[in-house]
Backbone as XML, in Angstrom:
<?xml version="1.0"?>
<chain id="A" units="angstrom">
  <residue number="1" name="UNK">
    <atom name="N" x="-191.547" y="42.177" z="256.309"/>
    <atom name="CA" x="-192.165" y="42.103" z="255.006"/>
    <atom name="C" x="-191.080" y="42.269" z="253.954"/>
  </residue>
  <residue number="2" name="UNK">
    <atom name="N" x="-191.455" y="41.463" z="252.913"/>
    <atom name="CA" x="-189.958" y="41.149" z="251.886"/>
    <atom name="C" x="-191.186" y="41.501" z="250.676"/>
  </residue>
  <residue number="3" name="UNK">
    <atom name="N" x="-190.117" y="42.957" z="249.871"/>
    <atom name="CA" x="-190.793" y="43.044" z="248.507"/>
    <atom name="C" x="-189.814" y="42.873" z="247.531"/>
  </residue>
  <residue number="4" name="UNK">
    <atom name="N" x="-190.620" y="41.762" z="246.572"/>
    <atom name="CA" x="-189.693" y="41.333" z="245.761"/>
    <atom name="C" x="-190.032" y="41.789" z="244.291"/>
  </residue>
  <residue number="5" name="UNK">
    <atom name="N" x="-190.993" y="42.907" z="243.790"/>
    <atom name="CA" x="-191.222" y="43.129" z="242.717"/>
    <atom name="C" x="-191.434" y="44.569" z="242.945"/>
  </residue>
  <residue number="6" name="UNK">
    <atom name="N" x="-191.409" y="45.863" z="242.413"/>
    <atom name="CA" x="-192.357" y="47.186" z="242.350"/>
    <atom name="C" x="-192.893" y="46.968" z="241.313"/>
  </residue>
  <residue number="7" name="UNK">
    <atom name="N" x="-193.410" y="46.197" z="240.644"/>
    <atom name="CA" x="-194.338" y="45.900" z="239.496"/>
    <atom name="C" x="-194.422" y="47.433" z="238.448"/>
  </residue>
  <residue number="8" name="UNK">
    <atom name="N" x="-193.378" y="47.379" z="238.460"/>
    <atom name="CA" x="-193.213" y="49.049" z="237.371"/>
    <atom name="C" x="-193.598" y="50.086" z="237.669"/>
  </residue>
  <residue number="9" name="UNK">
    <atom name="N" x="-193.679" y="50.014" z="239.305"/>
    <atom name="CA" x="-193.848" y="51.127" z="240.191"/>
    <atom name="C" x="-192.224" y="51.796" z="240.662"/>
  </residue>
  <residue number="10" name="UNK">
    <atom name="N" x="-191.974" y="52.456" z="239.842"/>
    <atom name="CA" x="-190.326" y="53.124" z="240.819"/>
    <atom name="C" x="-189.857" y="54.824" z="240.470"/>
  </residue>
  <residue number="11" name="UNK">
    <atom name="N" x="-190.041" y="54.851" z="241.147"/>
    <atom name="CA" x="-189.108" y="57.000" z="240.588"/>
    <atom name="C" x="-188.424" y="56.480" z="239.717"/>
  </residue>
  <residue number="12" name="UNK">
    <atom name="N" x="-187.518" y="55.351" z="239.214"/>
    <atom name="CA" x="-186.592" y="55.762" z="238.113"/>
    <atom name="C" x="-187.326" y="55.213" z="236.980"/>
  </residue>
  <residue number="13" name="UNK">
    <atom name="N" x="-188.626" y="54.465" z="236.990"/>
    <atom name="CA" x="-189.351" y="54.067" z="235.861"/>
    <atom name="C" x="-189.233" y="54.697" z="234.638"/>
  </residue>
  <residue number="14" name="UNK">
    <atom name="N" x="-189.394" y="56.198" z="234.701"/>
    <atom name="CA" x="-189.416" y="56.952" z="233.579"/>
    <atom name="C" x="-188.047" y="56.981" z="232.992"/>
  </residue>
  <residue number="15" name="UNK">
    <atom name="N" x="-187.149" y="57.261" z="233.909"/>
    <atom name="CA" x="-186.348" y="57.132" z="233.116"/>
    <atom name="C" x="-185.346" y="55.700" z="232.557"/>
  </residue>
  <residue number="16" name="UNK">
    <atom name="N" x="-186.331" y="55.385" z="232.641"/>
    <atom name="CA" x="-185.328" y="53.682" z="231.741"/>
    <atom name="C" x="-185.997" y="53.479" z="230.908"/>
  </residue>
  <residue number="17" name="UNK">
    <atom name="N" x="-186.313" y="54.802" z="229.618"/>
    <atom name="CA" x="-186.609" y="54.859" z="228.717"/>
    <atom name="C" x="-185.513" y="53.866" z="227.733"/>
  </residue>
  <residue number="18" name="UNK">
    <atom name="N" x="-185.646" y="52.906" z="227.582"/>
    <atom name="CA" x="-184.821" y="52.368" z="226.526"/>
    <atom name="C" x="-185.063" y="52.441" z="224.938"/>
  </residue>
  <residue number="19" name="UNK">
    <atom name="N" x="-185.760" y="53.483" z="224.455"/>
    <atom name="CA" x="-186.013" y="53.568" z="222.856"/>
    <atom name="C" x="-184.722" y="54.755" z="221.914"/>
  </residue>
  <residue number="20" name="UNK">
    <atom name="N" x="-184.206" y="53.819" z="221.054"/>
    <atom name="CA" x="-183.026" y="55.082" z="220.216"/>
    <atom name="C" x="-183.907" y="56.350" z="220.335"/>
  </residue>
  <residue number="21" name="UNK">
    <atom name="N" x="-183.135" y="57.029" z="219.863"/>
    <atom name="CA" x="-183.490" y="58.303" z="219.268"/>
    <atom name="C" x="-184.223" y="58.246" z="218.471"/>
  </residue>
  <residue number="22" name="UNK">
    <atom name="N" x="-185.325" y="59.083" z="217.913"/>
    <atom name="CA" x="-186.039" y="58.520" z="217.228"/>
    <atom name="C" x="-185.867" y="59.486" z="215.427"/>
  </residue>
  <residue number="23" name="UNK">
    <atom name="N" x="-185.401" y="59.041" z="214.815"/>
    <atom name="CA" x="-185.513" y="59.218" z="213.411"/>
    <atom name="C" x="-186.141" y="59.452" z="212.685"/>
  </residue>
  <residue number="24" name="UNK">
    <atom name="N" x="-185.976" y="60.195" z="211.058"/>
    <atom name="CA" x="-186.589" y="60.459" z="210.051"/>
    <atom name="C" x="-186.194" y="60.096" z="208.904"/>
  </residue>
  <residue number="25" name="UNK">
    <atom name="N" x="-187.013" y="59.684" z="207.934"/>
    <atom name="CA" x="-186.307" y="59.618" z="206.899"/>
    <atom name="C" x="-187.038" y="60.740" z="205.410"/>
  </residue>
  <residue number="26" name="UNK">
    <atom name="N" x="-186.057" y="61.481" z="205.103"/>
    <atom name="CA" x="-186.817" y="62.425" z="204.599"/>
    <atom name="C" x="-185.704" y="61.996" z="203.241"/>
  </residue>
  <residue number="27" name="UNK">
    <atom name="N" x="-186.562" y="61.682" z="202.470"/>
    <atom name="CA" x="-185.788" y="61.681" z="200.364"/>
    <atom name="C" x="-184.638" y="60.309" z="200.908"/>
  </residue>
  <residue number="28" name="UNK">
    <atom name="N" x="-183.947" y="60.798" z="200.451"/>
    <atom name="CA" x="-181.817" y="59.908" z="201.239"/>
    <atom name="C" x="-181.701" y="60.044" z="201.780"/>
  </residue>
  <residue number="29" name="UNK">
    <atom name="N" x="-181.995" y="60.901" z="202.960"/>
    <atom name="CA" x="-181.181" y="61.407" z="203.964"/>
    <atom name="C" x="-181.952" y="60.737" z="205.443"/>
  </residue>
  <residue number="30" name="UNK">
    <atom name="N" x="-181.182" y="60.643" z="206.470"/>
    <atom name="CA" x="-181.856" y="60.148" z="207.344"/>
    <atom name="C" x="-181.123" y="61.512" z="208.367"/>
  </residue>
  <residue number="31" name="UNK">
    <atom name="N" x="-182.568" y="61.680" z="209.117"/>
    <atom name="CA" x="-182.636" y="62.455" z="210.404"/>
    <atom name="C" x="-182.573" y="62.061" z="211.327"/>
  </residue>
  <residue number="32" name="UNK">
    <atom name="N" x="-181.869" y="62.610" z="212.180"/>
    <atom name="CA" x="-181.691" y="62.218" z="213.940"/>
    <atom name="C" x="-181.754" y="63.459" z="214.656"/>
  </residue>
  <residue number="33" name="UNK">
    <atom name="N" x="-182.318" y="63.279" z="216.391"/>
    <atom name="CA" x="-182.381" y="64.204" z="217.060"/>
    <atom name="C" x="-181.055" y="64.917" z="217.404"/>
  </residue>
  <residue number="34" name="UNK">
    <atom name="N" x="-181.088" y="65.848" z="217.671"/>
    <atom name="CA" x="-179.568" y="66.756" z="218.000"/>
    <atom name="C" x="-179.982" y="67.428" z="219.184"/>
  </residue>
  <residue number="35" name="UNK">
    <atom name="N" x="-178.287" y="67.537" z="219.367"/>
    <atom name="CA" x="-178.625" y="68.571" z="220.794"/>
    <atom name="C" x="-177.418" y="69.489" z="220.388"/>
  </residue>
  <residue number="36" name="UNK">
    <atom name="N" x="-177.639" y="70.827" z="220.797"/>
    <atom name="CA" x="-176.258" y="71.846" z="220.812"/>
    <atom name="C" x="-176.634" y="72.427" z="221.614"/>
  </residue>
  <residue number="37" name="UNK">
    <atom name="N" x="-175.126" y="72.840" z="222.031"/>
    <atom name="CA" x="-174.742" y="73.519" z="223.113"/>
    <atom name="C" x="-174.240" y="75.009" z="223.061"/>
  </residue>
  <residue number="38" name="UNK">
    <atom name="N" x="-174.339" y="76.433" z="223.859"/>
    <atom name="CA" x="-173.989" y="77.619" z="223.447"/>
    <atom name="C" x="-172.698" y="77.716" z="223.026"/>
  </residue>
  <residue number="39" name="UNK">
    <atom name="N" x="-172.151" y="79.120" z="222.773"/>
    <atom name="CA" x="-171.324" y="79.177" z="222.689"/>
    <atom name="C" x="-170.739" y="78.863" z="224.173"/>
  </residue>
  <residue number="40" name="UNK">
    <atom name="N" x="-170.811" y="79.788" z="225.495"/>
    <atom name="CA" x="-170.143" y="79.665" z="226.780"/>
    <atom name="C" x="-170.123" y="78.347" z="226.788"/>
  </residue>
  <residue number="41" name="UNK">
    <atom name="N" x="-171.471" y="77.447" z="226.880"/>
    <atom name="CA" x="-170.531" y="75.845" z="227.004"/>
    <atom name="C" x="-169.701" y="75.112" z="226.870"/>
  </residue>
  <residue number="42" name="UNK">
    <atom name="N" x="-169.691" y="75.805" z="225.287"/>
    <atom name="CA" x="-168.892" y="75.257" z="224.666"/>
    <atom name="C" x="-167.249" y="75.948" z="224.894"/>
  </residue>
  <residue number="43" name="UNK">
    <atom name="N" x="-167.330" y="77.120" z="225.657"/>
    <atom name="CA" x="-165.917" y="77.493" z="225.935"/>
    <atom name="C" x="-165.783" y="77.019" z="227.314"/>
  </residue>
  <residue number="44" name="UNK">
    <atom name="N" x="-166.526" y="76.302" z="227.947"/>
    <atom name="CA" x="-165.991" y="76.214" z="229.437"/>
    <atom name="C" x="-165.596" y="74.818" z="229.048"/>
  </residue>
  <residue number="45" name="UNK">
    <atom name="N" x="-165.729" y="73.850" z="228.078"/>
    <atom name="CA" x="-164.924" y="72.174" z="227.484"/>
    <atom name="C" x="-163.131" y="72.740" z="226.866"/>
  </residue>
  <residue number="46" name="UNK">
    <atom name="N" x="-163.331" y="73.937" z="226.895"/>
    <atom name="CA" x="-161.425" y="74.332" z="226.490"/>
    <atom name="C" x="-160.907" y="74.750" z="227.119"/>
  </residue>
  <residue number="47" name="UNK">
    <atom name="N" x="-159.554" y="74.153" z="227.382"/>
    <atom name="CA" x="-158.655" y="74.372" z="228.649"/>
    <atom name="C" x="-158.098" y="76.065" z="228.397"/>
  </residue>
  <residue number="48" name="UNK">
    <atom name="N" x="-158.368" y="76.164" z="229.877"/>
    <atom name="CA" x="-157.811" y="77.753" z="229.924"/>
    <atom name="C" x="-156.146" y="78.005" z="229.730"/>
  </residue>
  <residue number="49" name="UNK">
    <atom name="N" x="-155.504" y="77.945" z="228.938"/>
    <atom name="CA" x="-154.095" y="77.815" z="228.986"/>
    <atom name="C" x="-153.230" y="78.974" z="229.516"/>
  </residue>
  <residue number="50" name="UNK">
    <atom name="N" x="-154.215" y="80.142" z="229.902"/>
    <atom name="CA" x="-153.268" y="81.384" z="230.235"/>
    <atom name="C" x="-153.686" y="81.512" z="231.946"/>
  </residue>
  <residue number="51" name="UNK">
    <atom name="N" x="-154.728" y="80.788" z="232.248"/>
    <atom name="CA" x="-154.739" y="80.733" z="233.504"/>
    <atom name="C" x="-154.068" y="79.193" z="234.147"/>
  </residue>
  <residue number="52" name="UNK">
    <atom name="N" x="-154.262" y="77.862" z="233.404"/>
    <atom name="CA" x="-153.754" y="76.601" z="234.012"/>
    <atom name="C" x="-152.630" y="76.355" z="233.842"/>
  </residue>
  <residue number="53" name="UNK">
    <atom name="N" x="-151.475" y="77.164" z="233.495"/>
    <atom name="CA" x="-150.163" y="77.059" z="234.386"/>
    <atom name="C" x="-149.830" y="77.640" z="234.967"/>
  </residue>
  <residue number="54" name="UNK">
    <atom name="N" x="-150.444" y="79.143" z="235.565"/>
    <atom name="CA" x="-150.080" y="79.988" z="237.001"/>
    <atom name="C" x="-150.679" y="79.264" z="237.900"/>
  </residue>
  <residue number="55" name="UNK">
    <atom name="N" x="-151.973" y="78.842" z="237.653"/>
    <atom name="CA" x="-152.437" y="77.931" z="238.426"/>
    <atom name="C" x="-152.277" y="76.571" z="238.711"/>
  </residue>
  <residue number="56" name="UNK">
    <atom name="N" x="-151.211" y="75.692" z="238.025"/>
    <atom name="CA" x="-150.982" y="74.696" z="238.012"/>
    <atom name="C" x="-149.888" y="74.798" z="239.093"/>
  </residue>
  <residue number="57" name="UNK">
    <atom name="N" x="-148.870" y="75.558" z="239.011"/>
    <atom name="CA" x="-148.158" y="76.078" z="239.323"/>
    <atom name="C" x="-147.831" y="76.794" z="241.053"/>
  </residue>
  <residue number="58" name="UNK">
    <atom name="N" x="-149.367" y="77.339" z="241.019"/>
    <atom name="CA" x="-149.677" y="77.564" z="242.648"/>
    <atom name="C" x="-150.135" y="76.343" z="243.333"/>
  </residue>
  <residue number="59" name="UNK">
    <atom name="N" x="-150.946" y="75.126" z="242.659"/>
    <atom name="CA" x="-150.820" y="74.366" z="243.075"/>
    <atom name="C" x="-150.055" y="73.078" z="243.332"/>
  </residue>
  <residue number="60" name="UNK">
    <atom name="N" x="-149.072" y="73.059" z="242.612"/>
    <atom name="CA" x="-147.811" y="72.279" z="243.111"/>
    <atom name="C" x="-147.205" y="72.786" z="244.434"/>
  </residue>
  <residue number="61" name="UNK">
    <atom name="N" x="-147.007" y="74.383" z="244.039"/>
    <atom name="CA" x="-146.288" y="74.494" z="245.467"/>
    <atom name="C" x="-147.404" y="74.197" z="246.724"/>
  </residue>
  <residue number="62" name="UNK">
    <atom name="N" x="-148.545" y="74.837" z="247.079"/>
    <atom name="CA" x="-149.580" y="74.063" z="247.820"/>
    <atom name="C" x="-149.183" y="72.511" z="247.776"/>
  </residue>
  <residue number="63" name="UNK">
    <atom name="N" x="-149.260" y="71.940" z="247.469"/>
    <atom name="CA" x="-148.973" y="70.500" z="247.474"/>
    <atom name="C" x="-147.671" y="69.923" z="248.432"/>
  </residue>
  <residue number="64" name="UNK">
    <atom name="N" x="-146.720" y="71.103" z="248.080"/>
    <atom name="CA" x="-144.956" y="70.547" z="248.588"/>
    <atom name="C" x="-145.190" y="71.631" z="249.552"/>
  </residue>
  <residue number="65" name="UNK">
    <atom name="N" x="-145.894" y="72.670" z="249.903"/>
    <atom name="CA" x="-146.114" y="72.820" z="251.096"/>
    <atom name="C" x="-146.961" y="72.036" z="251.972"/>
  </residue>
  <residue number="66" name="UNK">
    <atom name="N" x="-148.044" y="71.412" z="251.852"/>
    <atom name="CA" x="-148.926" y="70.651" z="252.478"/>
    <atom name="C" x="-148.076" y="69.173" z="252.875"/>
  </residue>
  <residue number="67" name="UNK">
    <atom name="N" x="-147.130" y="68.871" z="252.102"/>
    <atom name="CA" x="-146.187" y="67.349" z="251.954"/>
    <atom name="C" x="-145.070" y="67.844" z="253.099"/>
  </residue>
  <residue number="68" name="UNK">
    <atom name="N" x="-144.410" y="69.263" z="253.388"/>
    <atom name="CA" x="-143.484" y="69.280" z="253.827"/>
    <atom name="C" x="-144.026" y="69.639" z="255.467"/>
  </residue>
  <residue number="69" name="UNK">
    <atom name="N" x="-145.359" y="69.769" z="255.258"/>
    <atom name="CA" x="-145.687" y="70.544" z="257.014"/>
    <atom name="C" x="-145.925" y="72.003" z="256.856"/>
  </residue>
  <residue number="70" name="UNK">
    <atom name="N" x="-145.878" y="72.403" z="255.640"/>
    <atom name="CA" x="-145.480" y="73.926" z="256.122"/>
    <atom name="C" x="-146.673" y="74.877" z="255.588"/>
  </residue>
  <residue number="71" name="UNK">
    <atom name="N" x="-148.183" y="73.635" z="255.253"/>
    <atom name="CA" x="-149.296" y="74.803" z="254.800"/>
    <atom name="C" x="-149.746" y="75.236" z="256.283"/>
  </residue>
  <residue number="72" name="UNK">
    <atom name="N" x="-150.342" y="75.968" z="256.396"/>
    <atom name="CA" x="-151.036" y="76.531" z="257.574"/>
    <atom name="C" x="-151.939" y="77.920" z="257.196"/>
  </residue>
  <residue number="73" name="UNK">
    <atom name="N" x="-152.961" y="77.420" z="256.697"/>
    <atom name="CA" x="-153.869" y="78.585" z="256.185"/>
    <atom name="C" x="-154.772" y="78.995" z="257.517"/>
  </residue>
  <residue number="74" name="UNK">
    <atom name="N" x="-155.212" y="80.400" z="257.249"/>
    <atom name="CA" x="-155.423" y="81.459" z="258.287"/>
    <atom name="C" x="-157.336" y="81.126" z="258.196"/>
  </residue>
  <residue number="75" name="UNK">
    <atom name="N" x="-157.273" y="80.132" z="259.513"/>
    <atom name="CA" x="-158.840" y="79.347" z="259.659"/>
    <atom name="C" x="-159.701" y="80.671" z="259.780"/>
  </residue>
  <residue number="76" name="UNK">
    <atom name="N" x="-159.305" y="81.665" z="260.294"/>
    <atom name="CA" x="-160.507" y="82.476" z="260.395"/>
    <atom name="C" x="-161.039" y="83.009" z="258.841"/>
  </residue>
  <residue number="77" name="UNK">
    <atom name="N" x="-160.140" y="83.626" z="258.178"/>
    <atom name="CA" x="-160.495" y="83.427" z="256.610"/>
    <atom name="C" x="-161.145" y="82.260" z="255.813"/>
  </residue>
  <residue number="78" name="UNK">
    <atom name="N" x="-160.677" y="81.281" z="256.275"/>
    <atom name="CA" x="-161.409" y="79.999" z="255.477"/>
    <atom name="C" x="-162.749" y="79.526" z="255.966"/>
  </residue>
  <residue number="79" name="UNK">
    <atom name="N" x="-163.034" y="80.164" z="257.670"/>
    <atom name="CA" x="-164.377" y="80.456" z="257.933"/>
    <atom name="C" x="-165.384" y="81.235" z="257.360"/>
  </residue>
  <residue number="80" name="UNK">
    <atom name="N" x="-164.681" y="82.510" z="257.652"/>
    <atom name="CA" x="-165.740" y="83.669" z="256.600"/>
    <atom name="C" x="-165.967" y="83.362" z="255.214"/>
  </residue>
  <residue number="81" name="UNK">
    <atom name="N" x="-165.041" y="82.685" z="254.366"/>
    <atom name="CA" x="-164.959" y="82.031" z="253.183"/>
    <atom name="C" x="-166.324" y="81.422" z="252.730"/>
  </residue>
  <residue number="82" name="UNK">
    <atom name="N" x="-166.068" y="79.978" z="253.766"/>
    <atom name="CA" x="-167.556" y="79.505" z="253.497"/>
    <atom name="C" x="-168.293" y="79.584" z="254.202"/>
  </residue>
  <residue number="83" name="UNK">
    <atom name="N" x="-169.033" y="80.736" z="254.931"/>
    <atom name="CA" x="-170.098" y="81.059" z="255.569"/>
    <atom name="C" x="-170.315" y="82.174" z="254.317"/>
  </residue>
  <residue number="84" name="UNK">
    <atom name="N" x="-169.637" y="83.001" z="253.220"/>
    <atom name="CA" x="-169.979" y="83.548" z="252.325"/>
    <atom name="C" x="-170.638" y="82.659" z="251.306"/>
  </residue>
  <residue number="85" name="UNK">
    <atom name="N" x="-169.906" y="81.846" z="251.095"/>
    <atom name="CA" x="-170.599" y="80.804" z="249.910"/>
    <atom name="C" x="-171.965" y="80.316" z="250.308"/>
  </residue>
  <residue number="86" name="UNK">
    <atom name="N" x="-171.663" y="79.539" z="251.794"/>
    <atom name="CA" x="-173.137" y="79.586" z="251.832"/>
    <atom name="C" x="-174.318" y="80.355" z="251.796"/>
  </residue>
  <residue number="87" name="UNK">
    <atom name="N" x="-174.171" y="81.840" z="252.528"/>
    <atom name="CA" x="-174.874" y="82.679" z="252.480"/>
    <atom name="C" x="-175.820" y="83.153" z="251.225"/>
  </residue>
  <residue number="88" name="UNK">
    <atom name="N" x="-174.390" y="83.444" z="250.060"/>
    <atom name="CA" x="-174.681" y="83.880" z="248.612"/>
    <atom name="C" x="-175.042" y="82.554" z="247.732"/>
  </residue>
  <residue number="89" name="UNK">
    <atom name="N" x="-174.920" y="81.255" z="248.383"/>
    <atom name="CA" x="-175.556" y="80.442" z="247.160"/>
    <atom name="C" x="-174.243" y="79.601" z="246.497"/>
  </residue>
</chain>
């Protein structure tokens, strides 16, 4: 059996909302919907600069260790690792 239409039957139906935003016009001025974001949001979009070059830094060498042969991380730790993550979520 060959279906060649969902006749505007689909889970993503709703969202292929194609209408702008929808506007106001109040006196001169024209209104539009907004969105803002908290403050934390808005600090997790700025680069951490006092942590991303120690950390940039540990990861280069990771890198030229992994390039030269010479990572070898301790599997039983990286087990318990993520059997924690999973556990806690």
């Amino acid at each position: 059996m060959k279906v060649t239409s969902d006749n505007g039957f689909s889970p993503l139906a709703p969202l292929r909302n194609t209408r702008p935003s929808q506007t106001t016009q109040v006196g001169d001025v024209e209104k539009a919907d907004k969105v803002e974001f908290s403050a934390v949001l808005q600090g997790i979009r700025q680069p951490q600069t006092t942590e991303s070059s120690s950390r940039s830094e540990k990861v280069e060498s990771l890198k030229a260790d992994i390039a030269d042969g010479n990572y070898h991380p301790d599997l039983k730790q990286v087990a318990v690792s993520f059997l924690k993550a999973f556990i806690t979520g």
